[in-house]
C-alpha positions in Angstrom: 24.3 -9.3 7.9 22.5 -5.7 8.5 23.8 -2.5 9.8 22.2 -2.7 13.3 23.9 -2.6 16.8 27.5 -3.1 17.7 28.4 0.3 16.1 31.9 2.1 16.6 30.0 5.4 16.9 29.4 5.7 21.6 26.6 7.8 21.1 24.3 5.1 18.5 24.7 2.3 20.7 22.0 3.1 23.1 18.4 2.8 21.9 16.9 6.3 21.1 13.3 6.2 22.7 11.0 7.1 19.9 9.9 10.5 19.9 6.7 12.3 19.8 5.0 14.6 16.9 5.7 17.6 18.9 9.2 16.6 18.7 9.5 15.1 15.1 8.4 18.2 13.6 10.6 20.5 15.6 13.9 18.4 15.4 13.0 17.6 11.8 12.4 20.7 10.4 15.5 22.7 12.4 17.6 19.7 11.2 16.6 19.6 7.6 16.7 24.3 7.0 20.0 23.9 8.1 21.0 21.0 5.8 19.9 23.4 3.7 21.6 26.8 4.4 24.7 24.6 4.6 24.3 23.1 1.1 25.8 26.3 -0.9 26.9 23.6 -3.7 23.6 22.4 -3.9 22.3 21.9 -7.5 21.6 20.0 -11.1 25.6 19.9 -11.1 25.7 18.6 -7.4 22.9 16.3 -8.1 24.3 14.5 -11.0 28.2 13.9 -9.5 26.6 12.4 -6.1 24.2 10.1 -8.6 27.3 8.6 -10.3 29.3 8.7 -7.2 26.9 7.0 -4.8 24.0 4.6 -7.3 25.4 1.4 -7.7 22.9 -1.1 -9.6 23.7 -3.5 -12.0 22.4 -4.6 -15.3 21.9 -8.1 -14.2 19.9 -6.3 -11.3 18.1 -3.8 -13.8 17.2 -6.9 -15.9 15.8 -9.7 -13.2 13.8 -6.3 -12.3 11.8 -6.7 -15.8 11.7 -10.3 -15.9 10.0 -11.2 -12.5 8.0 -7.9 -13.2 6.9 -9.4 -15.9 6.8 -12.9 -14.1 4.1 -11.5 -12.1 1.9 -10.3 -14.5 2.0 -13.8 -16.2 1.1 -15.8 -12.9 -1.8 -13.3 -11.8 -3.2 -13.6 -15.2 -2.8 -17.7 -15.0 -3.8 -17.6 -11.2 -6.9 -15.7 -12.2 -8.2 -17.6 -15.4 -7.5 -20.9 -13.9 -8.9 -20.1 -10.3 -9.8 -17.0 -9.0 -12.8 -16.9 -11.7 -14.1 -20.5 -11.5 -14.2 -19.8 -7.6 -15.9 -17.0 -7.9 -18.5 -19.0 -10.4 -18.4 -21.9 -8.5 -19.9 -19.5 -4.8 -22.1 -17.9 -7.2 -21.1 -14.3 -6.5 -23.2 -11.4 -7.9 -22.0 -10.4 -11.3 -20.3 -7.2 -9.7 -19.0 -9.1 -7.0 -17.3 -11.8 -9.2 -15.8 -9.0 -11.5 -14.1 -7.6 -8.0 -13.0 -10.8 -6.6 -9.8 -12.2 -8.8 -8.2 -8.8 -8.0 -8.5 -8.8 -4.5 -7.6 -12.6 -4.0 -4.6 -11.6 -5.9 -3.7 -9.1 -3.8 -4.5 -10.7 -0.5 -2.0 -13.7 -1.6 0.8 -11.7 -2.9 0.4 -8.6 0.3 0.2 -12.1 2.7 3.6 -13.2 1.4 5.2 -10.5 1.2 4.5 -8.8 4.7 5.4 -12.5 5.8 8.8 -12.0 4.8 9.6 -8.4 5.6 8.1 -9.5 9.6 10.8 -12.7 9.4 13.2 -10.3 8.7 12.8 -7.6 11.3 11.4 -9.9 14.1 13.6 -13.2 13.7 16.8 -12.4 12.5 19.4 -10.2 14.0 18.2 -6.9 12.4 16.7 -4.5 14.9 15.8 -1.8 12.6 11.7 -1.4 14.2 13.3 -1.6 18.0 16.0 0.9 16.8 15.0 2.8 13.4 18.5 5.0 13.9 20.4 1.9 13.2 19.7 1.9 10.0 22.3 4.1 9.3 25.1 3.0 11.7 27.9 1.6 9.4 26.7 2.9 6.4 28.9 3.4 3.1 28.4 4.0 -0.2 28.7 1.2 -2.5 28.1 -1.3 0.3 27.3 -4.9 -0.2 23.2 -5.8 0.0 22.6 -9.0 2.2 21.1 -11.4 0.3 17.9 -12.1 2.4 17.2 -8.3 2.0 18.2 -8.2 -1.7 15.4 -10.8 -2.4 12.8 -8.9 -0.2 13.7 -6.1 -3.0 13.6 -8.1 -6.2 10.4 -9.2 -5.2 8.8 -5.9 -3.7 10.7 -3.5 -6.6 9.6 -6.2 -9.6 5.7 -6.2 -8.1 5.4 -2.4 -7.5 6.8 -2.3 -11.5 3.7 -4.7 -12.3 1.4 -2.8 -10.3 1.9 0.4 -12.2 0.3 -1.3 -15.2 -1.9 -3.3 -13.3 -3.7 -0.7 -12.0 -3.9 0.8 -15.4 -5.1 -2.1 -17.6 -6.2 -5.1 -15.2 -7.7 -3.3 -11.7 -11.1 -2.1 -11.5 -10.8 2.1 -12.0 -11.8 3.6 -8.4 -11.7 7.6 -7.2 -9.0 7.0 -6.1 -7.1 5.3 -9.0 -4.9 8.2 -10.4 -3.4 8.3 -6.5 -2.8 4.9 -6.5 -1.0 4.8 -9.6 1.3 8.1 -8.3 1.8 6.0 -5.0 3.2 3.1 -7.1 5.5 5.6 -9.2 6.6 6.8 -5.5 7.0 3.3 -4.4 9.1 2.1 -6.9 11.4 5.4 -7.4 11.9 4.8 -3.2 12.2 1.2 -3.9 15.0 1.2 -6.9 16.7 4.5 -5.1 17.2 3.4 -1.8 18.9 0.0 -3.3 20.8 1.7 -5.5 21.9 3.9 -2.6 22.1 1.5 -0.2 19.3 3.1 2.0 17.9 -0.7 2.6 17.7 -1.1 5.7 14.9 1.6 6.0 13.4 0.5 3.2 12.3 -3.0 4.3 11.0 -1.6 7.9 8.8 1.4 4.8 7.9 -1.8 3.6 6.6 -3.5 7.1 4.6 -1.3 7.5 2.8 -0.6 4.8 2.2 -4.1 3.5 -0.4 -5.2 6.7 -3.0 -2.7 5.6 -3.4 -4.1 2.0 -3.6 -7.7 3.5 -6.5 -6.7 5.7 -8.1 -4.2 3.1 -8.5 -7.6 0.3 -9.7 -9.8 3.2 -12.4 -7.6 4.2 -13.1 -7.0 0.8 -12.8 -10.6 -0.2 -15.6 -11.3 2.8 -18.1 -8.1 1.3 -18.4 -10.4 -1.8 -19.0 -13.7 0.2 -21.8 -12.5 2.5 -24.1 -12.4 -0.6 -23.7 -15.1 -2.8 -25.8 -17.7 -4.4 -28.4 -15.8 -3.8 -28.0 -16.3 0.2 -26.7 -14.1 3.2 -23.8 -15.8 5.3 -23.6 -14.2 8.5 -20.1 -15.8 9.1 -18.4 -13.6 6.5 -20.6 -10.4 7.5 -18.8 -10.4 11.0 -15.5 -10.6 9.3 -15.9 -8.1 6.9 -16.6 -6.2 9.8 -13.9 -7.4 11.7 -11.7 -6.8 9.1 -12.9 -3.3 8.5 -12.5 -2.6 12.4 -8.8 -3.7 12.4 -7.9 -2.3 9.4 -8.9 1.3 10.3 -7.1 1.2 13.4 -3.6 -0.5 12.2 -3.8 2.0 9.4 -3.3 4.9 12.1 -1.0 3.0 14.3 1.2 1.6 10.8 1.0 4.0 8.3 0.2 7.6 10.8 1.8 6.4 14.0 4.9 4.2 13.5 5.4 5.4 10.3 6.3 8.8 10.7 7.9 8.8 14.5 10.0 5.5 13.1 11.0 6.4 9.8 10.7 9.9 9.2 12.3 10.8 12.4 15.4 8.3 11.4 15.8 9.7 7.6 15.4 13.4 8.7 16.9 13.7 12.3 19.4 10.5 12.7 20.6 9.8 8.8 22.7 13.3 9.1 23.6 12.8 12.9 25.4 9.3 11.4 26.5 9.9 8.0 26.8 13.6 7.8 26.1 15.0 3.9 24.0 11.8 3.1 23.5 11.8 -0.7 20.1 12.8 -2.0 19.2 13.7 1.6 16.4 15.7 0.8 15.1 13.8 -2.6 14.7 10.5 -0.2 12.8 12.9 2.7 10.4 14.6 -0.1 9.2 11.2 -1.4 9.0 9.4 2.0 6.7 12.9 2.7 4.6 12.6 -0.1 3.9 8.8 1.0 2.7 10.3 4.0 0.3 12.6 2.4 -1.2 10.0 0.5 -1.3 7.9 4.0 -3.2 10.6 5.5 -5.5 11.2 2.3 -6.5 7.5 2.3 -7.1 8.0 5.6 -9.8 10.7 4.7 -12.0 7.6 2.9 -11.3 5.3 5.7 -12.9 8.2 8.3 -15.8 8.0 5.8 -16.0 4.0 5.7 -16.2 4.1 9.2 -19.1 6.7 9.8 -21.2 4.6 7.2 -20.2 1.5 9.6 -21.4 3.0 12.4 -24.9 4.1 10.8 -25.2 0.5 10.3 -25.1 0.9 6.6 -22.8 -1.8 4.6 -19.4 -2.2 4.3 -18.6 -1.2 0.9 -15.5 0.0 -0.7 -15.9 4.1 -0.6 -13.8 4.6 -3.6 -15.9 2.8 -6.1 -17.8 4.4 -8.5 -21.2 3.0 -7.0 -23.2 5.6 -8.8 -22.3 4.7 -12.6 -24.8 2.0 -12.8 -27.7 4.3 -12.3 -26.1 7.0 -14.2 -25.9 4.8 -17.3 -29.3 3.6 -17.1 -30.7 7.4 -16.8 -28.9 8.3 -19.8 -30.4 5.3 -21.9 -33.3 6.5 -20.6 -32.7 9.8 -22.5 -31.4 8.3 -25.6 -34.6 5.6 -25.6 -37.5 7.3 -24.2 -40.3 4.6 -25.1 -38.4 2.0 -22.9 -39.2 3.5 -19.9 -42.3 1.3 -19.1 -39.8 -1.7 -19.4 -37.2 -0.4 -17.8 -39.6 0.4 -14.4 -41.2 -2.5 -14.9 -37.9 -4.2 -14.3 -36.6 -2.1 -12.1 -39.4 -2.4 -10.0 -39.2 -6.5 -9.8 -35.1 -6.1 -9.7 -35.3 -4.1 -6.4 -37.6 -6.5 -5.4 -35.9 -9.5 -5.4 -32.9 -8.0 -3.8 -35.1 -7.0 -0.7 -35.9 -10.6 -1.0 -32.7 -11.4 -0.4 -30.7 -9.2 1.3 -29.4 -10.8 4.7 -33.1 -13.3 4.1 -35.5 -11.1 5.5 -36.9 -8.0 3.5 -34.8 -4.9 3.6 -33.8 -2.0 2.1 -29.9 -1.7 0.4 -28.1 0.9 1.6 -25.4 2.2 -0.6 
């Protein structure tokens, strides 16, 4: 199956305890200047042997990678005309709210399955790649054989990361934060097609782990934002779990994507990939993008630090990086294009704002933003 325990190699048998910061950036950045004073040969020409040397993909590989991309595309569409929508009709959710919803109920399903099946993998089966990240390098060859229960975790993470990248393009609502996301997806993929064509697997189903756990508790406490208000109503059942949600997933963002991530992975791909396979290919293209998804872990983290102070000032849980403001922009600028409607307009505005005092959470209140 995996490359895990039982390697010839004494000194990889023994669990490595996981280290601290302190010591992941020391070891990491000693280990990775002098990859790099040794590599005198380094270079385009370099570069380009070690790609045809070491890449093995198929074009059977290449093209299930279109299909099922495609595949997905077709079944959110069909998932979201035929249910998504009339559920979100059917609860009578705010216009805005019922725009929102097919996209995160997407999301939620798909982030649900597949986190499913990366935890069956590293948690009941004989890989112990979290327990002991530096195994994922014991045993390593180029040009080794994928097991097949990893290979499908691939086809399925590779082929919806290609789907995203249009996705977020042409079917997601645009956010702030929508240019990152579509970079993150081109890094996701390019680590995703890479480190199967390299045979760098094994870490990237525990990458995988965890990351996936955030976006399944990001579209449920999203999900539960547009329930709370619906049919003109306040549930107070889905208010405590947005909240819930929005607790849990500040804090297993940290210990995943901040915590675990780096002092699991990074330490493995920087420190231990060299210390078992000395001259790894593409050592450092592999560390620079498994960086940069770092950096955009921590930059999302900058909105969640936000979403969390307007928690605690009892305001409500809303999604920081929408563009909350371009309904009132909009209506300013008609305002400037049409000046005689401006009685109408207050006179509406003014009965608008009242009605959703009326019903905000059934007792008269203002909406904070």
């Amino acid at each position: 199956m995996g490359n895990h325990a039982g390697s010839a190699v004494p000194v990889e048998v023994e669990v490595e305890p996981m280290p601290g910061y302190l010591e992941l950036i020391t070891r990491a950045s000693t280990v990775m200047l002098g990859a790099w004073s040794d590599c005198s040969s380094c270079g385009l020409a370099l570069s380009k042997r070690t790609l045809l040397d070491n890449a093995y993909i198929t074009w059977t590989e290449i093209a299930l990678f279109f299909f099922c991309a495609f595949l997905w595309t077709l079944v959110r569409r069909g998932l979201t005309e035929s249910l998504f929508k009339p559920l979100a009709q059917s609860l009578r959710l705010l216009p805005k709210d019922a725009a929102k919803m097919p996209e995160s109920a997407w999301k939620l399903v798909f982030y649900t399955m597949s986190w499913s099946y990366s935890t069956y993998l590293l948690f009941f089966t004989s890989y112990s790649f979290f327990s002991d990240p530096p195994s994922v390098f014991y045993n390593w060859k180029s040009g080794m054989s994928v097991p097949t229960d990893i290979a499908i975790a691939y086809l399925i993470q590779g082929s919806f990361y290609g789907h995203s990248i249009y996705a977020t393009v042409y079917m997601d609502a645009w956010r702030k934060d929508s240019a990152v996301m579509v970079v993150h997806h081109i890094i996701t993929l390019a680590l995703i097609c890479f480190s199967y064509a390299f045979r760098y697997h094994n870490i990237g189903i525990l990458v995988l782990f965890l990351h996936d756990i955030n976006d399944i508790q990001l579209e449920f406490t999203k999900l539960n934002v547009y329930l709370k208000s619906r049919g003109g109503g306040y549930y107070l059942l889905n208010d405590v779990l947005s909240n819930m949600g929005s607790v849990s997933f500040s804090i297993t963002w940290f210990w995943f994507r901040l915590y675990w991530f780096p002092l699991k992975v990074l330490y493995a791909t920087c420190v231990s990939s060299l210390q078992s396979v000395p001259n790894i290919p593409f050592y450092f293209f592999f560390n620079a993008l498994l960086l940069a998804l770092l950096l955009m872990n921590i930059y999302w983290f900058l909105f969640i630090v936000v979403f969390v102070v307007k928690v605690l000032k009892l305001k409500e849980v809303n999604d920081v990086r929408e563009y909350e403001e371009e309904d009132s922009s909009k209506a300013a600028a008609k305002l400037l294009r049409e000046p005689w409607a401006k009685n109408d307009n207050d006179d509406a505005g003014h009965h608008n704002s009242a009605q959703e005092k009326h019903v905000q959470n059934g007792v008269t209140k203002e909406k904070h933003l």
